[in-house]
VEXKEDREN-269337 format. One record per atom (N, C-alpha, C, O): x, y, z; atom name; residue in three letters. Coordinates in nm, 3 decimals. Layout:
<nodes>
- X/Y/Z/atom/rest
- X/Y/Z/CA/ALA .
...
</nodes>
This chain:
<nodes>
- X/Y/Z/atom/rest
- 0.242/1.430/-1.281/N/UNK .
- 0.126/1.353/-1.245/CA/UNK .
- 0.172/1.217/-1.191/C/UNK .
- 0.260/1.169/-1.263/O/UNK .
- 0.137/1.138/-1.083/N/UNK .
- 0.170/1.042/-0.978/CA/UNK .
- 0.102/0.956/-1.076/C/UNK .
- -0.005/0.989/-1.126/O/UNK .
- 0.171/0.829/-1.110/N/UNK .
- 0.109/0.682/-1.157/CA/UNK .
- -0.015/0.654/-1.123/C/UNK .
- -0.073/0.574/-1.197/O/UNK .
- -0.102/0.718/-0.984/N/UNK .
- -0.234/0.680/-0.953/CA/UNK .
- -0.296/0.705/-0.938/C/UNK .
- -0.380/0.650/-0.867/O/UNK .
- -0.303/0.843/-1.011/N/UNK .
- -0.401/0.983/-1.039/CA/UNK .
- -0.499/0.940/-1.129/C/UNK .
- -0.601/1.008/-1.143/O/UNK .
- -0.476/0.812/-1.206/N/UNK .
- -0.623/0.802/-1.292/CA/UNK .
- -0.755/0.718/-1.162/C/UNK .
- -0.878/0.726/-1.161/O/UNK .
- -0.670/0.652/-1.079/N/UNK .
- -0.729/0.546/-0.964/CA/UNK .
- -0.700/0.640/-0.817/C/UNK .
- -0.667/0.601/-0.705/O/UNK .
- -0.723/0.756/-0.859/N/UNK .
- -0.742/0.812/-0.675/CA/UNK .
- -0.860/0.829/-0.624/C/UNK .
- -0.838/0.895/-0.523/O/UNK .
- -0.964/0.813/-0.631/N/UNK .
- -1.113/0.768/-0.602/CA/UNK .
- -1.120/0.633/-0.543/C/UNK .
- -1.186/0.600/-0.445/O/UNK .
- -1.022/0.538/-0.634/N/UNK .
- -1.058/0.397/-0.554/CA/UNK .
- -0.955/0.405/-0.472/C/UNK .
- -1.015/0.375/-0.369/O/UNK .
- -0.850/0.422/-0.440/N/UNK .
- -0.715/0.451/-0.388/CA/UNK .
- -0.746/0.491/-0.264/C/UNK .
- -0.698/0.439/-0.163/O/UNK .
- -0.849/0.609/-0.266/N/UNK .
- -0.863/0.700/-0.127/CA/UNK .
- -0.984/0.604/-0.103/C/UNK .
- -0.957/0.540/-0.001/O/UNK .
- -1.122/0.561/-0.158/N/UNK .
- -1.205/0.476/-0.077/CA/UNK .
- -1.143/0.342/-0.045/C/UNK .
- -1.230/0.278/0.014/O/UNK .
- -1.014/0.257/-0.058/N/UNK .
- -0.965/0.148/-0.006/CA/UNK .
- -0.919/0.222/0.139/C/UNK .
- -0.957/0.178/0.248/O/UNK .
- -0.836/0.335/0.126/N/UNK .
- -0.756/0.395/0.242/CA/UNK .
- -0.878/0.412/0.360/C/UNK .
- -0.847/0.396/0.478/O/UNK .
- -1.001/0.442/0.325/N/UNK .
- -1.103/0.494/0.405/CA/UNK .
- -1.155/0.373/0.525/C/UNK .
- -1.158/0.358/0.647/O/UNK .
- -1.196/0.296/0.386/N/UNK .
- -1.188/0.137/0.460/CA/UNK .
- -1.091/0.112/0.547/C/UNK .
- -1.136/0.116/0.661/O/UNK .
- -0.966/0.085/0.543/N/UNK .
- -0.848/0.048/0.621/CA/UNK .
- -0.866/0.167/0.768/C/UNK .
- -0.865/0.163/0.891/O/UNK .
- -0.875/0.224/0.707/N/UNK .
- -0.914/0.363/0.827/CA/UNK .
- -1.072/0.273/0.948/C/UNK .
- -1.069/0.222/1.060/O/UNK .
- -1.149/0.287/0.878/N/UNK .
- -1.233/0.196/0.936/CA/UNK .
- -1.223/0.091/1.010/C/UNK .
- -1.267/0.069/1.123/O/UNK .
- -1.141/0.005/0.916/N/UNK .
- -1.096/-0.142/1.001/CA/UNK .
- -1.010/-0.100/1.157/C/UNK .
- -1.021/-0.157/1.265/O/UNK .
- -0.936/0.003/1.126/N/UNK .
- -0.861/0.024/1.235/CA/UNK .
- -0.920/0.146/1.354/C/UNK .
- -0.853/0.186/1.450/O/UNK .
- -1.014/0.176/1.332/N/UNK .
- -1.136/0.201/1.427/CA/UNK .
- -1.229/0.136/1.503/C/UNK .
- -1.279/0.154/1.614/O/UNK .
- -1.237/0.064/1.424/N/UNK .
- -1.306/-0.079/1.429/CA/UNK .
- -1.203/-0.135/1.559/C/UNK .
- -1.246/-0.138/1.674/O/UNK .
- -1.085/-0.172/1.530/N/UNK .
- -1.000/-0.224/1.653/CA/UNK .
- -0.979/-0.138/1.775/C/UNK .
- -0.936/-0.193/1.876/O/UNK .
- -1.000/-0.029/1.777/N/UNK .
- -0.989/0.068/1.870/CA/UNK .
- -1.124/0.071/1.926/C/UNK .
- -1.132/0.143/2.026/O/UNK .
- -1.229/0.016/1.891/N/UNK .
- -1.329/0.023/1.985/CA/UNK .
- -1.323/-0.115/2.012/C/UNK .
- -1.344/-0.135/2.132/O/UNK .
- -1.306/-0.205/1.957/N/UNK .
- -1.260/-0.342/2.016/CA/UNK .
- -1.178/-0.374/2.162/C/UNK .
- -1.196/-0.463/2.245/O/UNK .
- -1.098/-0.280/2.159/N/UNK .
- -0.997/-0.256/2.262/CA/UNK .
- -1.097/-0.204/2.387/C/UNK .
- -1.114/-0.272/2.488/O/UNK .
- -1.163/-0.073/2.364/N/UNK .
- -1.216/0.014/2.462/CA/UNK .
- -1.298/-0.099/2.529/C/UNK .
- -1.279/-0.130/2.647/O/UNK .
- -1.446/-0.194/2.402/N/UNK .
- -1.493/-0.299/2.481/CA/UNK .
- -1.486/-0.431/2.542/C/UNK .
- -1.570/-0.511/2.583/O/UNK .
- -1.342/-0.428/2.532/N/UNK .
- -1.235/-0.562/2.607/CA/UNK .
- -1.296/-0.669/2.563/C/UNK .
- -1.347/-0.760/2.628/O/UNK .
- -1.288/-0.650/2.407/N/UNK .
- -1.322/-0.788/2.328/CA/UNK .
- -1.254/-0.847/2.364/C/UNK .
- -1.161/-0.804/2.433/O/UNK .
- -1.276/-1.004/2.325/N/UNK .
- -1.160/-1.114/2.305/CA/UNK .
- -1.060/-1.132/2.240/C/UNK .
- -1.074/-1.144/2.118/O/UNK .
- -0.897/-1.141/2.310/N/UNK .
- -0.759/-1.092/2.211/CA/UNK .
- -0.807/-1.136/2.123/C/UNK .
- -0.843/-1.038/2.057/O/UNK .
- -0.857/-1.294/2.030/N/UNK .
- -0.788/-1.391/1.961/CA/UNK .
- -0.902/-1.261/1.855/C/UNK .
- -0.874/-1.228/1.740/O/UNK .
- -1.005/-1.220/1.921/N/UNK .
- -1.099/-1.132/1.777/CA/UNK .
- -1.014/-0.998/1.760/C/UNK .
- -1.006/-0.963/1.642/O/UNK .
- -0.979/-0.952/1.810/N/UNK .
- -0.918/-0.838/1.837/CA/UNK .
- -0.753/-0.881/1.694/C/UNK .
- -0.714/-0.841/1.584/O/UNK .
- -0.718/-0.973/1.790/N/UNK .
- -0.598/-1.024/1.638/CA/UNK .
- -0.649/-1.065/1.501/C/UNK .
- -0.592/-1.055/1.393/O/UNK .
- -0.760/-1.109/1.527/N/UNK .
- -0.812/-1.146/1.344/CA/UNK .
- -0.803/-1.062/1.279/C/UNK .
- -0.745/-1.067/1.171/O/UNK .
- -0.877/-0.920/1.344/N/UNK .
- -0.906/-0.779/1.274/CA/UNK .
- -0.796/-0.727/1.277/C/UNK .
- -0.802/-0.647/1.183/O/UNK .
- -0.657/-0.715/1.340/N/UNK .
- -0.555/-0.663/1.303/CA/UNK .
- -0.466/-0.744/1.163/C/UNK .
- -0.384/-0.695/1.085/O/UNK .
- -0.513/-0.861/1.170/N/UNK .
- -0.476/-0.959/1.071/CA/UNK .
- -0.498/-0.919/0.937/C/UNK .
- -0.414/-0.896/0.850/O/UNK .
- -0.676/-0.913/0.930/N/UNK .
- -0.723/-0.837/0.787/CA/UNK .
- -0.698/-0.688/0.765/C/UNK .
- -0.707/-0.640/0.652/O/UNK .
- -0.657/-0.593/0.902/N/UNK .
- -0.585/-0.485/0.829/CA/UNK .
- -0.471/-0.451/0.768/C/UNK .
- -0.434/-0.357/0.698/O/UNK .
- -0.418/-0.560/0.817/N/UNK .
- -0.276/-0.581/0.765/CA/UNK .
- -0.296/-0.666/0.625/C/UNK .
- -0.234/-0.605/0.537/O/UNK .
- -0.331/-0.730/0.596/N/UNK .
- -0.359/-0.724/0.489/CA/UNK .
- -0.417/-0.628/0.347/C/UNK .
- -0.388/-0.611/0.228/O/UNK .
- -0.515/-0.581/0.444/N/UNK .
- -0.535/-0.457/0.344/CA/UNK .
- -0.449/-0.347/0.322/C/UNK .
- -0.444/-0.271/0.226/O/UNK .
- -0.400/-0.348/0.399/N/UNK .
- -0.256/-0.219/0.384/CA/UNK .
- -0.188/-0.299/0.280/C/UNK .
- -0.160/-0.248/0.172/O/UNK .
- -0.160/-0.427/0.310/N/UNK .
- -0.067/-0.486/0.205/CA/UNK .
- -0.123/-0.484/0.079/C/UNK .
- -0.026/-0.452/0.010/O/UNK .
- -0.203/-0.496/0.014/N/UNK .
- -0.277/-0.533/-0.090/CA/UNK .
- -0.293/-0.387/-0.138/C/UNK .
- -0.279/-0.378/-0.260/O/UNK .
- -0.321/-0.255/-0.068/N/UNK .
- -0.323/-0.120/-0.088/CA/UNK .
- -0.165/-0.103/-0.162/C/UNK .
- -0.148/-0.069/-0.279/O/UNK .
- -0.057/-0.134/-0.064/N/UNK .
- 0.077/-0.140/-0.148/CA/UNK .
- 0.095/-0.191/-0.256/C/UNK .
- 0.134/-0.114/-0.343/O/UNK .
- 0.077/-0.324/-0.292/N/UNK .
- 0.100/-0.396/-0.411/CA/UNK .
- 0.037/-0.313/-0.487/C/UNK .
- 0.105/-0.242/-0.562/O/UNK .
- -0.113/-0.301/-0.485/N/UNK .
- -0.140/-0.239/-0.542/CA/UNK .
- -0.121/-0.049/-0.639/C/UNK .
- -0.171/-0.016/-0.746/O/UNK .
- -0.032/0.031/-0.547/N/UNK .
- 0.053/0.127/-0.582/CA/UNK .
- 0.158/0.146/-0.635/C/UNK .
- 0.187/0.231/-0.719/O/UNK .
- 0.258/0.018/-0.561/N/UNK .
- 0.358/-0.041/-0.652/CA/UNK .
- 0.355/-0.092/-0.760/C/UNK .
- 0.470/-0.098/-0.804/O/UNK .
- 0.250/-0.149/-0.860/N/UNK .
- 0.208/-0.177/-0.941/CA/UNK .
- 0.205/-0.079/-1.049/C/UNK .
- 0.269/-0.070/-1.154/O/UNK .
- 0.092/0.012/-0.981/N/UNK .
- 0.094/0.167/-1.075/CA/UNK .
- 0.219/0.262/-1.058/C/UNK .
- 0.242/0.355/-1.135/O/UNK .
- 0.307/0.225/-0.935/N/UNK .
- 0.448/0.307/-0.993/CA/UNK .
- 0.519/0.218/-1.108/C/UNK .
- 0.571/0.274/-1.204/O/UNK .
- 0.518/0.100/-1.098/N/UNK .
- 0.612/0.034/-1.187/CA/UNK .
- 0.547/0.079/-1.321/C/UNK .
- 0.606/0.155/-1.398/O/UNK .
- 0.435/0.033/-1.343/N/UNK .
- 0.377/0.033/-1.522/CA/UNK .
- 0.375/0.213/-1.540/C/UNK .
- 0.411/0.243/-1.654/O/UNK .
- 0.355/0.286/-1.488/N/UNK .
- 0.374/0.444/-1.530/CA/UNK .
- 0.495/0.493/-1.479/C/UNK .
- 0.552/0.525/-1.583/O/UNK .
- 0.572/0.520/-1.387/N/UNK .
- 0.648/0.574/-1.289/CA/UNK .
- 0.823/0.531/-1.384/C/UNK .
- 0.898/0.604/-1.447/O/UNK .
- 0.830/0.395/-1.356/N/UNK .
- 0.954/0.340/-1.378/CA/UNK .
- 0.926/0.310/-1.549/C/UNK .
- 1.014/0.317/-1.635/O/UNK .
- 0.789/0.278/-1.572/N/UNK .
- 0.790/0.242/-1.718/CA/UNK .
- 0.827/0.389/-1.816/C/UNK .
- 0.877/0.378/-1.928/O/UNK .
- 0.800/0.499/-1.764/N/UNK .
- 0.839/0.615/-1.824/CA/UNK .
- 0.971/0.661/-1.804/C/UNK .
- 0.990/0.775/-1.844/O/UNK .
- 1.064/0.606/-1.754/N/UNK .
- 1.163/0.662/-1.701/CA/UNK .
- 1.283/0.532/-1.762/C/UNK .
- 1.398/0.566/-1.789/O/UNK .
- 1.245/0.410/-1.775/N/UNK .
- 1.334/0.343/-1.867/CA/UNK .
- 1.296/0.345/-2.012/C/UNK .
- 1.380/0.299/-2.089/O/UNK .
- 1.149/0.406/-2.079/N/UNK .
- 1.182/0.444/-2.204/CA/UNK .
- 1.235/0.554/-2.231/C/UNK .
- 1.250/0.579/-2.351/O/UNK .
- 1.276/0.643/-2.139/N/UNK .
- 1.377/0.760/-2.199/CA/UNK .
- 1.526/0.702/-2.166/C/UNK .
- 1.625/0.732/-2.233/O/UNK .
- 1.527/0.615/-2.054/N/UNK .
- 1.684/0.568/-2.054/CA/UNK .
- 1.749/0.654/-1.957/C/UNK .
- 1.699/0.747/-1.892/O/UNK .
- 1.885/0.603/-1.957/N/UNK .
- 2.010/0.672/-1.841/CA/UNK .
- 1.970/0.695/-1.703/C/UNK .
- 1.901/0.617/-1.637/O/UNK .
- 2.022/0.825/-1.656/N/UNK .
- 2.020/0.795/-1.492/CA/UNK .
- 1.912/0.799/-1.439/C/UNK .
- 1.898/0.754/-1.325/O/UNK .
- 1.812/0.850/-1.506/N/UNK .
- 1.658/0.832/-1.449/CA/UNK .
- 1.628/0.739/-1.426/C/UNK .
- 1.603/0.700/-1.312/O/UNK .
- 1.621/0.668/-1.538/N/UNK .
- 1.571/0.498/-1.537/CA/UNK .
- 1.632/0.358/-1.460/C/UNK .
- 1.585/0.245/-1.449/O/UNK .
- 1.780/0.429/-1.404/N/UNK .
- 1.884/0.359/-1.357/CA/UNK .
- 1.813/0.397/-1.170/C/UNK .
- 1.814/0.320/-1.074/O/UNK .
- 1.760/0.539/-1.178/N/UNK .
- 1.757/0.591/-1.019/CA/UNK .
- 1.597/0.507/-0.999/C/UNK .
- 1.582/0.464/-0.885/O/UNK .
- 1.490/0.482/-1.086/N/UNK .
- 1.355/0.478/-1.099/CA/UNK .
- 1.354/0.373/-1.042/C/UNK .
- 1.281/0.360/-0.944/O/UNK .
- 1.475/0.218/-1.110/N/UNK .
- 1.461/0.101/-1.104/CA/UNK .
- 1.507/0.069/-0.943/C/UNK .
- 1.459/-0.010/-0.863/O/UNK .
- 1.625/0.168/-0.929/N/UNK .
- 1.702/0.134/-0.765/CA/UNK .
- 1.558/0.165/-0.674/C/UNK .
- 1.521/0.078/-0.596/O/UNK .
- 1.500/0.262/-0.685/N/UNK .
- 1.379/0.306/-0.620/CA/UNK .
- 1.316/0.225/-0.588/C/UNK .
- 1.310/0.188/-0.471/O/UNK .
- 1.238/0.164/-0.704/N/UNK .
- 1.141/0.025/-0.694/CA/UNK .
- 1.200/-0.084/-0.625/C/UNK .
- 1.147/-0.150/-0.536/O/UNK .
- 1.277/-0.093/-0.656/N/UNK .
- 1.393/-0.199/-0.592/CA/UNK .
- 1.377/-0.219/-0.408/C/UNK .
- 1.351/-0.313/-0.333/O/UNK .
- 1.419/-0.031/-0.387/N/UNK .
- 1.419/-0.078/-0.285/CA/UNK .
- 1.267/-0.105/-0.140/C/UNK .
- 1.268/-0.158/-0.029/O/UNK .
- 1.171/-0.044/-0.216/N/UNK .
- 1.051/-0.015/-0.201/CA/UNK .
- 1.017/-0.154/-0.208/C/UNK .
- 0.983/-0.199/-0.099/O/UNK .
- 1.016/-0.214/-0.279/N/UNK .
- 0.970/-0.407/-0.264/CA/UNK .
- 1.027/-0.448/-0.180/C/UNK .
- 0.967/-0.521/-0.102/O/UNK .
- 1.177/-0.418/-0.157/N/UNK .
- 1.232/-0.490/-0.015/CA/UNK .
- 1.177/-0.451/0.116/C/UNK .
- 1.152/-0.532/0.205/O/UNK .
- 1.160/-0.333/0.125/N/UNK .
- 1.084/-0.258/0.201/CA/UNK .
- 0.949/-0.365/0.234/C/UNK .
- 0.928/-0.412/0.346/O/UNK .
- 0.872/-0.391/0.126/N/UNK .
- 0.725/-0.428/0.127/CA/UNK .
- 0.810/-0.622/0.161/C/UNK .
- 0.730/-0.702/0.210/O/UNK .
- 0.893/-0.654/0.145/N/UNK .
- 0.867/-0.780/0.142/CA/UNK .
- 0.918/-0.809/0.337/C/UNK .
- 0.878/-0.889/0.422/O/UNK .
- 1.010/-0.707/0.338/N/UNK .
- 1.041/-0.729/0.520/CA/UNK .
- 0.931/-0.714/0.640/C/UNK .
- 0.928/-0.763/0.753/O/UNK .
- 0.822/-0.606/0.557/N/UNK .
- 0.744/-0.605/0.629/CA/UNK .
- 0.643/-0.693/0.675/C/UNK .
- 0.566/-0.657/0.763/O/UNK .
</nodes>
């Protein structure tokens, strides 16, 4: 069971939204809005993607990695490199 199986209802209606927002910019485009509106709304989807991450990363760390360093050894050693590199991931982006 995935860390965010108790929150996949809100999980998938945030994703829906973001889905939206970025529909939302694609008809923006078709009616040759104005760039600077056109960038705001790519602004707040990018944000919401981000905030969707933190938010998953969150529920991998407290279930995912938290179950895997109370049993210890190479799990918990592979769980932590994981997370590890998944934040670097999220912070370059």
């Amino acid at each position: 069971m995935a860390g965010y199986t108790e929150n996949q209802q809100d999980h998938l209606r945030r994703l829906r939204r973001i889905e939206g927002q970025v529909r939302g910019l694609q008809r923006m485009v078709e009616d040759d809005k104005y760039c600077i509106d056109v960038l705001t709304q790519v602004s707040a989807a990018n944000r919401a993607l981000q905030s969707f991450a933190l938010s998953m990363l969150e529920e991998h760390m407290a279930h995912c990695v938290a179950d895997a360093t109370a049993k210890g050894g190479a799990e918990a050693e592979a769980k932590i490199k994981e997370a590890s590199e998944a934040i670097a991931r999220l912070v370059r982006s």
